[in-house]
C-alpha positions as CSV (number, residue, x, y, z in Angstrom):
1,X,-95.1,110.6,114.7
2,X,-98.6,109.5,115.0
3,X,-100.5,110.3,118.0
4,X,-101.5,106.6,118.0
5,X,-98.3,105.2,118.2
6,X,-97.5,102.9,120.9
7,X,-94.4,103.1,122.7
8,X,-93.5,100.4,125.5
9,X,-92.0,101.2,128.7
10,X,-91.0,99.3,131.6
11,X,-93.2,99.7,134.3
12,X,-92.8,97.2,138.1
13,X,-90.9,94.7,135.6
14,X,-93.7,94.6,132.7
15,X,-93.6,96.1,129.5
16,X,-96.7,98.1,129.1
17,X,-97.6,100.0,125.7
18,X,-98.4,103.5,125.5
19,X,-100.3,105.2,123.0
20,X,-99.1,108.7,121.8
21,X,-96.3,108.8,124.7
22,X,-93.7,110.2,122.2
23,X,-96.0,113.1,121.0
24,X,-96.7,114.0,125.2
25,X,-93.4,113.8,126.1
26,X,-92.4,116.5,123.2
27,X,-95.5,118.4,124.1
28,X,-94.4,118.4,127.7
29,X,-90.9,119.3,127.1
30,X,-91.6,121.8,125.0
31,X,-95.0,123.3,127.9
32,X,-93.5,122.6,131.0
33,X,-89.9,123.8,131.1
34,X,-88.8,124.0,134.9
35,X,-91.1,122.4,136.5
36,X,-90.4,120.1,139.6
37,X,-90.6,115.8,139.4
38,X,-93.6,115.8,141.0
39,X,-95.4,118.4,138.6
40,X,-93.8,116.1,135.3
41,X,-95.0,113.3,136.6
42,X,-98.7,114.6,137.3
43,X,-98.6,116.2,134.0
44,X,-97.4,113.3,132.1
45,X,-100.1,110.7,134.1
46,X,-102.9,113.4,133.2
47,X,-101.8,113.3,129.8
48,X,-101.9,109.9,129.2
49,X,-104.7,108.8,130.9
50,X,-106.5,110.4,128.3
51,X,-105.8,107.5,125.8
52,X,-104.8,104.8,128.1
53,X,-106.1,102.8,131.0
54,X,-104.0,103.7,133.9
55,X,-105.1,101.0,137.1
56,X,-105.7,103.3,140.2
57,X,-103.3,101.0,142.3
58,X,-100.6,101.4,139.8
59,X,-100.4,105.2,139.1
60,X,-97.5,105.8,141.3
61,X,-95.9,103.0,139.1
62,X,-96.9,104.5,136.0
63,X,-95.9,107.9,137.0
64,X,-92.4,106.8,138.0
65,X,-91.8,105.3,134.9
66,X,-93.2,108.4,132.8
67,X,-91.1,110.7,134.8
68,X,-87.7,108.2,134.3
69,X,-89.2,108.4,130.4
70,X,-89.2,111.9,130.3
71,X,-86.1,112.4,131.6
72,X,-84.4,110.1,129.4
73,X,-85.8,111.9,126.1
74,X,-84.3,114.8,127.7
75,X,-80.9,113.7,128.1
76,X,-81.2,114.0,131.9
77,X,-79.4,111.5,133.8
78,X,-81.2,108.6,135.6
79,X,-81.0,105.8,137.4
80,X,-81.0,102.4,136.0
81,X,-84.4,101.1,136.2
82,X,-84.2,97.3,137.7
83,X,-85.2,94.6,134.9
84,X,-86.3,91.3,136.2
85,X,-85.5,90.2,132.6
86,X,-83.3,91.6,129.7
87,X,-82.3,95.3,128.6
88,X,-82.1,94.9,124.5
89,X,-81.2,97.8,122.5
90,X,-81.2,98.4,118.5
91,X,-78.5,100.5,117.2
92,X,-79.5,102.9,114.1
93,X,-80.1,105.8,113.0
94,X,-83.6,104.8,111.8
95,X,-83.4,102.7,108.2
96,X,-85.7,100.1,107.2
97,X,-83.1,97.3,108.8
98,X,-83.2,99.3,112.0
99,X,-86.8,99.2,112.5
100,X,-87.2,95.8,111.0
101,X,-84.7,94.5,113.9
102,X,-86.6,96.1,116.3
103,X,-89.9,94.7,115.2
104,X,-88.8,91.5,115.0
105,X,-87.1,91.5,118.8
106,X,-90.4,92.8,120.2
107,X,-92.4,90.4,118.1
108,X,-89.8,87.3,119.7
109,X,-90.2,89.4,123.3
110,X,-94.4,88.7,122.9
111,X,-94.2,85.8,121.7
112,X,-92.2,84.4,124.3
113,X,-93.9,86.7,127.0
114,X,-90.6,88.0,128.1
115,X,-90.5,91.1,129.9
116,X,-87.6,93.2,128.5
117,X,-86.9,97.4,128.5
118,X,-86.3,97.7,124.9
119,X,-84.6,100.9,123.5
120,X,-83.8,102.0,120.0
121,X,-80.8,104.2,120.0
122,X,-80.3,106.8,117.5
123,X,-78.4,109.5,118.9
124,X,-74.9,109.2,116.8
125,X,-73.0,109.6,120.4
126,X,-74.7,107.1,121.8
127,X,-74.0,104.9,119.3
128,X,-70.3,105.8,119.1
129,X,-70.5,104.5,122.9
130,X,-70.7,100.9,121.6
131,X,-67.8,101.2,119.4
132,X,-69.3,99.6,116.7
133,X,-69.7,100.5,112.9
134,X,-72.4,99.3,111.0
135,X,-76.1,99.2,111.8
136,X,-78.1,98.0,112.4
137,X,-76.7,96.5,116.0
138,X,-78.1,94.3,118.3
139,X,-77.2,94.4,121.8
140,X,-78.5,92.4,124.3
141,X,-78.1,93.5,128.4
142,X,-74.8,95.4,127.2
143,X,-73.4,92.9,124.8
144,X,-73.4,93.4,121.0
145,X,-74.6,90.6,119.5
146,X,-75.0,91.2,116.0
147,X,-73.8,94.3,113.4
148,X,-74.4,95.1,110.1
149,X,-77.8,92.6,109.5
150,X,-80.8,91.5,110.7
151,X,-80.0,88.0,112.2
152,X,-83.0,85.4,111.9
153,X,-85.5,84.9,114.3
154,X,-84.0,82.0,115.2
155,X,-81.1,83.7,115.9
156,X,-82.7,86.3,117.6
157,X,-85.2,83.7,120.3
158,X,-81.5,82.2,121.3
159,X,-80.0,85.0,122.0
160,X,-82.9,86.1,123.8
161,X,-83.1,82.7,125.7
162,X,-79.7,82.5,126.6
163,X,-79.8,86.1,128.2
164,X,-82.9,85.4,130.2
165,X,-82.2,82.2,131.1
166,X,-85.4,81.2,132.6
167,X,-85.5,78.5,134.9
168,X,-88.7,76.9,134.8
169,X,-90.0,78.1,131.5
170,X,-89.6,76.7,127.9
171,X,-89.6,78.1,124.8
């Protein structure tokens, strides 16, 4: 993974992009075993503060949602983090179909400037959860929408709309 990938989290309701957080959480895993929440989170806020603006007021924010990060890339259980807006999740082991899908969601998610926590699941177990075969899937705040394809875009912004159901936008 590159360290300059971006990886978006959820952070007070926003989707915020952070640059190299995959390659930190690794590192961390792999430095830090046994340490308590509180040390994770400082070590995790000092790591990517290195590459990222973090605002002072929000570092308790950001170091929530780095620790609830962590923990999920560990397999630890957490709590559900609140969404003011959708939880979306692609389905695949990792083809070309799988990341197109989730490109195109998070392009639709800008574009519309929809808050969502976006996940792409490739654990095989974690799949298996959705009882679906095929990939890539689509599921959209724990319904599967789509399996097998990439639906259109179109597709994809009604789905999206539907599930948000905003009531004093348009899109």
């Amino acid at each position: 993974m590159a360290k300059d990938e971006v990886k978006q989290i959820m952070i007070n309701g926003h989707l915020v992009g952070i640059i190299g957080l995959n390659d930190i959480l690794i590192k961390t895993a792999k430095n830090q075993p046994g340490k308590s929440d509180e040390d994770i989170k400082n070590i995790l806020l000092n790591e990517i503060i290195v590459n990222n603006y973090v605002p002072p007021s929000a570092l308790e924010a950001y170091g929530h949602a780095l620790l609830r990060e962590y923990k999920m890339t560990q397999g630890f259980p957490v709590a559900e983090e609140p969404s003011h807006g959708l939880n979306i999740a692609v389905l695949g082991i990792g083809c070309t179909r799988c990341h197109q899908l989730e490109n195109d969601v998070r392009d639709l998610l800008s574009e519309m400037k929809i808050a969502a926590d976006l996940h792409h699941i490739t654990d095989l177990k974690e799949i298996a959860q959705y009882g679906v075969l095929g990939s890539p899937v689509l599921v959209i705040n724990n319904k599967v929408m789509s399996v097998g394809e990439v639906p259109p875009k179109s597709k994809i912004r009604q789905w999206i709309i539907e599930a948000y159901n905003p009531s004093d936008k348009q899109y």
